[in-house]
FIVOLUM-452827 format. One line per 8 residues: their letters; for each residue z, x, y of N, C-alpha, C. Coordinates in Angstrom, 3 decimals. Atoms other than C-alpha are relative to their C-alpha. Layout:
BEGIN
A	Z:X:Y:Z:X:Y:Z:X:Y  ...
END
This chain:
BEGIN
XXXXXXXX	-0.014:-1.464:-0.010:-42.073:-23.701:-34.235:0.740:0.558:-1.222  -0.816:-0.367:0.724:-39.588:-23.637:-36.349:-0.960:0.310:-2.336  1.056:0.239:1.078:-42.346:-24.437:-39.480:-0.729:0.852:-0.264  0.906:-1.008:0.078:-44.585:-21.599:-38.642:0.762:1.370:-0.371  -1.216:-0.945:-0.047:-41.409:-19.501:-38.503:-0.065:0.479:-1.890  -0.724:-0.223:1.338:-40.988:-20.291:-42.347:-1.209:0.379:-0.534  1.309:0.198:0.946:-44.859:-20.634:-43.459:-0.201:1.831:0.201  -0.318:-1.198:-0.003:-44.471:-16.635:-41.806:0.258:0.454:-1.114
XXXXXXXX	-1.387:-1.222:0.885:-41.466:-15.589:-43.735:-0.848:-0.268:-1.602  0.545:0.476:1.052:-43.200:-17.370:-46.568:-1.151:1.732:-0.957  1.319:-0.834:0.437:-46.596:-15.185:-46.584:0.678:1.575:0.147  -0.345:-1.269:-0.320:-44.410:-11.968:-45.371:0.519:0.347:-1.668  -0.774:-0.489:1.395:-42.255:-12.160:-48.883:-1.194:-0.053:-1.020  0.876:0.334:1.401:-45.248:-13.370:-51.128:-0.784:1.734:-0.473  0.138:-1.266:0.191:-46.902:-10.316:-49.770:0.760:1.600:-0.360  -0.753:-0.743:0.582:-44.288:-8.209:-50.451:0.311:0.257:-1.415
XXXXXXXX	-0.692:0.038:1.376:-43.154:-9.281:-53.880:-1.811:0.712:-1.079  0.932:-0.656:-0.092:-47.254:-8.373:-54.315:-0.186:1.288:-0.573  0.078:-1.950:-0.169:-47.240:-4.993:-53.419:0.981:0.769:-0.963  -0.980:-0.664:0.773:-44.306:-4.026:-55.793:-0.471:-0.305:-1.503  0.554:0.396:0.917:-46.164:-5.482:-58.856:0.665:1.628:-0.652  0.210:-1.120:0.934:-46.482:-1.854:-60.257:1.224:0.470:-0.080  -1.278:-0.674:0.441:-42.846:-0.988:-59.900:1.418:-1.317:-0.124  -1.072:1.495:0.899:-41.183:-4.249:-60.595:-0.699:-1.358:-0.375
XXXXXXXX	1.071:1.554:0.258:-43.731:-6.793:-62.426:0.531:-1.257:0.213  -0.835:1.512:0.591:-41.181:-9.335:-63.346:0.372:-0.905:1.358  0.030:0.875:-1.613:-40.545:-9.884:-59.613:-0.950:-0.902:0.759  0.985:1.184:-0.641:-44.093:-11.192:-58.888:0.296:-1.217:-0.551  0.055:1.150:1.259:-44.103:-13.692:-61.953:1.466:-0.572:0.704  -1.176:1.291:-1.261:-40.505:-15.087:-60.590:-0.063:-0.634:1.169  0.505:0.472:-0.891:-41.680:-15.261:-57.371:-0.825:-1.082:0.234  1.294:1.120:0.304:-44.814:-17.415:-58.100:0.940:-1.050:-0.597
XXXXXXXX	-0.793:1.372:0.520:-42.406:-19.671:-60.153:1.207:-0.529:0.559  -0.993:0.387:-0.515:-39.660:-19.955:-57.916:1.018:-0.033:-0.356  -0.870:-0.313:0.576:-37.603:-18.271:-59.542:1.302:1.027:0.832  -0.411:-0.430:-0.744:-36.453:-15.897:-56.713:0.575:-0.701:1.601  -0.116:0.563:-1.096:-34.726:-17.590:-53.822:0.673:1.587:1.124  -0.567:-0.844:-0.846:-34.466:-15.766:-50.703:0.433:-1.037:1.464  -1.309:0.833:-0.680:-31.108:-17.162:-48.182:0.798:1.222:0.876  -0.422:-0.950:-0.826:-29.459:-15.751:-45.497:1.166:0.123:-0.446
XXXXXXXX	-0.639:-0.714:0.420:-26.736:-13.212:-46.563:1.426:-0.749:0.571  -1.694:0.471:-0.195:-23.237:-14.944:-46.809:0.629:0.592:-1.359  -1.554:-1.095:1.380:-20.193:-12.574:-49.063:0.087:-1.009:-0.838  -0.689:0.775:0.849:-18.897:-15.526:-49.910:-0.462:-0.637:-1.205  0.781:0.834:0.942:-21.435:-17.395:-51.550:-0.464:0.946:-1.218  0.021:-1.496:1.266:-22.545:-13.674:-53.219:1.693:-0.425:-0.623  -1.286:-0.630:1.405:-19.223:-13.313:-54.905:-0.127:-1.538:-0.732  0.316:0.862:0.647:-19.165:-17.285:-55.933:-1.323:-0.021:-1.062
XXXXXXXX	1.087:-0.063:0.956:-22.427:-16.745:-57.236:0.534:0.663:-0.855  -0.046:-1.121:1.592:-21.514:-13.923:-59.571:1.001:-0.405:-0.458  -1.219:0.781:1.372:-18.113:-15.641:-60.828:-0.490:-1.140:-0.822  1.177:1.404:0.477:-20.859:-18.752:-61.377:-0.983:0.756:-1.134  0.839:-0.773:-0.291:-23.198:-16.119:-62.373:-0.825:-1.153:-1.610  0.593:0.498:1.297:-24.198:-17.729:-66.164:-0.824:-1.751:0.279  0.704:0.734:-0.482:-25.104:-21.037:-64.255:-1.604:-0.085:1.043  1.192:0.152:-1.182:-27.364:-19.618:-61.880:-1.354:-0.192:-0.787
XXXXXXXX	1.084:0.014:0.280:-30.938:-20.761:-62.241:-0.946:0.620:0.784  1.242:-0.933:-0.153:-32.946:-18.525:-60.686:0.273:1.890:-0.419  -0.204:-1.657:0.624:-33.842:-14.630:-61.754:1.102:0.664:0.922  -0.566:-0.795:-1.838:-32.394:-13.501:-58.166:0.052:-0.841:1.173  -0.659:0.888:-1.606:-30.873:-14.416:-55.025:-0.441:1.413:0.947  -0.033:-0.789:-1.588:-32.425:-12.175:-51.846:0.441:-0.605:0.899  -0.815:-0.099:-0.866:-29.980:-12.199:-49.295:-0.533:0.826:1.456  0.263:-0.480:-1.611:-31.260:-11.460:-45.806:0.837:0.697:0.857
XXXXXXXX	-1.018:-0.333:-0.676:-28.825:-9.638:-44.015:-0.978:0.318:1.224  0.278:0.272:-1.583:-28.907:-9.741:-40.144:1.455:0.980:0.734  -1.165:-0.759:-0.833:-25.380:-8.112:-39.253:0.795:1.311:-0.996  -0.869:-1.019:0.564:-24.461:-5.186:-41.144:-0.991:1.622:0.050  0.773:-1.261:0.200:-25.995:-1.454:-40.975:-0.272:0.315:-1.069  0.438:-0.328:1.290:-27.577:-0.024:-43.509:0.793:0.814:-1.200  -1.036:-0.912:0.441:-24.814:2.424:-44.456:1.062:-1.184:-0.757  -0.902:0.706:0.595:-22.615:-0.816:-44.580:-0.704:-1.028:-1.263
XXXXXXXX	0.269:1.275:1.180:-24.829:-2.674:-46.961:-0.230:0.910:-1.252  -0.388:-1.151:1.566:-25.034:0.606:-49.308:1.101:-0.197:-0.631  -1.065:0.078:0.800:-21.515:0.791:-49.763:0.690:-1.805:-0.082  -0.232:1.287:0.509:-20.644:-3.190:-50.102:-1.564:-0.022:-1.272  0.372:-0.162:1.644:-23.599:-2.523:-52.942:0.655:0.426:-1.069  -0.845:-0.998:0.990:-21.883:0.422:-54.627:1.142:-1.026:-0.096  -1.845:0.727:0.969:-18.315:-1.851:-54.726:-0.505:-1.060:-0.894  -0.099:0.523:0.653:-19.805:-4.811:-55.687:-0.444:0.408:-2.001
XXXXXXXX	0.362:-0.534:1.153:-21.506:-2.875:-58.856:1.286:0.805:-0.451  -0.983:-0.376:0.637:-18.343:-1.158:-59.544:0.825:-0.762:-0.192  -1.231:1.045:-0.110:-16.100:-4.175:-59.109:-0.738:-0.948:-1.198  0.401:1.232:1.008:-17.812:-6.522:-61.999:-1.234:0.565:-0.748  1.061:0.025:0.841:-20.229:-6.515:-64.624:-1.226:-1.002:-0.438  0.753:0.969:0.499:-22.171:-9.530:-64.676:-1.611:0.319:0.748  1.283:-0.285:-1.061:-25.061:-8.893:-61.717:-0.097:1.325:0.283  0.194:-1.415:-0.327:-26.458:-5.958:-60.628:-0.693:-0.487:1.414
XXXXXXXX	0.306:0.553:-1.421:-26.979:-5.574:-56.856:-0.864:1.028:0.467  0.399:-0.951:-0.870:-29.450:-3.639:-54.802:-0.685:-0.035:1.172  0.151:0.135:-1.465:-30.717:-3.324:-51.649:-1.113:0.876:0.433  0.774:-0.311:-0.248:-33.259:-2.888:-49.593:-0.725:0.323:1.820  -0.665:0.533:-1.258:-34.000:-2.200:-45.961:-1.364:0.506:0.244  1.502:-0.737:-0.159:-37.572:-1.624:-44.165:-0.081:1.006:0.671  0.285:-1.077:-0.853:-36.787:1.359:-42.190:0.501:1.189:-0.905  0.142:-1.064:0.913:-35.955:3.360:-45.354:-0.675:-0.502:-1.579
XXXXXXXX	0.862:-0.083:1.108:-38.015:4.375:-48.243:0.608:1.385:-0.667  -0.375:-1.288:1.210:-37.345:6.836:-51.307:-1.426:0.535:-0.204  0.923:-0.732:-0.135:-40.941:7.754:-50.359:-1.451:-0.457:-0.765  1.519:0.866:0.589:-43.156:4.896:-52.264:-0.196:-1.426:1.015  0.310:0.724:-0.457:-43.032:2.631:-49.526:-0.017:-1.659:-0.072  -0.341:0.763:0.435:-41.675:-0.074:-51.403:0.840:-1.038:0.633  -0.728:0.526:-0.661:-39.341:-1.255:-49.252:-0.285:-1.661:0.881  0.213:0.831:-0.409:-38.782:-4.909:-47.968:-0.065:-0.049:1.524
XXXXXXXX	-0.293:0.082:-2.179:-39.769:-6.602:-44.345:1.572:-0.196:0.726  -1.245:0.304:-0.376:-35.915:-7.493:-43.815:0.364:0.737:-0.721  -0.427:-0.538:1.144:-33.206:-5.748:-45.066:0.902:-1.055:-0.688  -0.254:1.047:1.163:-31.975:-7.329:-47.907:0.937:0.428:-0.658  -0.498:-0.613:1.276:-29.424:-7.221:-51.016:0.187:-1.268:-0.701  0.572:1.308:1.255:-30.581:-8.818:-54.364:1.097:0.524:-0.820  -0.610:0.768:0.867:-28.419:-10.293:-56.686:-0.722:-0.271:-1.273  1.195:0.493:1.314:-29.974:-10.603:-60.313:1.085:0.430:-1.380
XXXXXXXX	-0.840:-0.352:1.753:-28.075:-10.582:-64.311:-0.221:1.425:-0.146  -0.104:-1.322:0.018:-27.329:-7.165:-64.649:-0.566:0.558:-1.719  0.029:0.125:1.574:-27.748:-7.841:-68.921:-1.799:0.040:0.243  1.725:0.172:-0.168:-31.606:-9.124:-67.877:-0.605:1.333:0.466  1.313:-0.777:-0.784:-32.801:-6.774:-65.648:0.035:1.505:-0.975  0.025:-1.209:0.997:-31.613:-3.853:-67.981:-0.991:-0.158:-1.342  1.253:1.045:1.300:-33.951:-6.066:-71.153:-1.183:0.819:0.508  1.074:0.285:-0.414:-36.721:-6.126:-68.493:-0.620:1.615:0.426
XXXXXXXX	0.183:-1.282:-0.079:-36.288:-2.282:-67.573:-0.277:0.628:-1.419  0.091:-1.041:1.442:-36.105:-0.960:-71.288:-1.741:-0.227:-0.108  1.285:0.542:0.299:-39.649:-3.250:-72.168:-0.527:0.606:0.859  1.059:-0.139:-0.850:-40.972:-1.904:-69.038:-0.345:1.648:-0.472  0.135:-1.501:0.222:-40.243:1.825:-70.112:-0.922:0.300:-1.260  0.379:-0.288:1.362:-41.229:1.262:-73.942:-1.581:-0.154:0.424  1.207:0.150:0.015:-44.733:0.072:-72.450:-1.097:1.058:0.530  0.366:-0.949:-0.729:-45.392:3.220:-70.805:0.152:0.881:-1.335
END
């Protein structure tokens, strides 16, 4: 059971990372290469990661969260982005949207080089 559980979660994220093509490309293309790991949401391992942060090999870490409200995973976003400079964190939750529907099946908060994704945002703007 436990197999079908994952081959699920599997097709739920693929389709997800999908559907966002048009407002974050770089996410499919990681995805497909396994470049995005998604792990259930432990602090600890987040903050290790980002003192690690220049070792990590993948683009992003999605973090599953299971015990925190949505309010509480806003503001543990906002500190960790004010508390360091290396990652940039954001979050995501499926029962809110900023009105494009973008939003993931779990709620989530991604982890990704804060230096990169700003690169990957400029290129994305200049192409427009």
């Amino acid at each position: 059971m436990e197999r079908k559980k994952e081959v699920e979660d599997n097709s739920n994220w693929f389709n997800y990372f999908h559907s966002i093509r048009h407002v974050c490309p770089w996410s499919y293309k990681s995805y497909l290469e396994g470049k995005i790991q998604i792990i259930p949401f432990d602090k600890e391992l987040l903050k290790l990661t980002e003192i690690n942060w220049k070792i990590q090999p993948n683009d992003a870490l999605v973090y599953v969260v299971d015990d925190l409200t949505l309010d509480e995973i806003d503001e543990f976003v906002a500190h960790r982005n004010d508390s360091q400079k290396k990652c940039e964190y954001l979050w995501s939750h499926p029962t809110f949207t900023k009105g494009a529907n973008n939003q993931t099946p779990k709620p989530v908060i991604i982890q990704q080089d804060r230096k990169r994704l700003m690169e990957l945002r400029n290129a994305n703007a200049q192409k427009r």
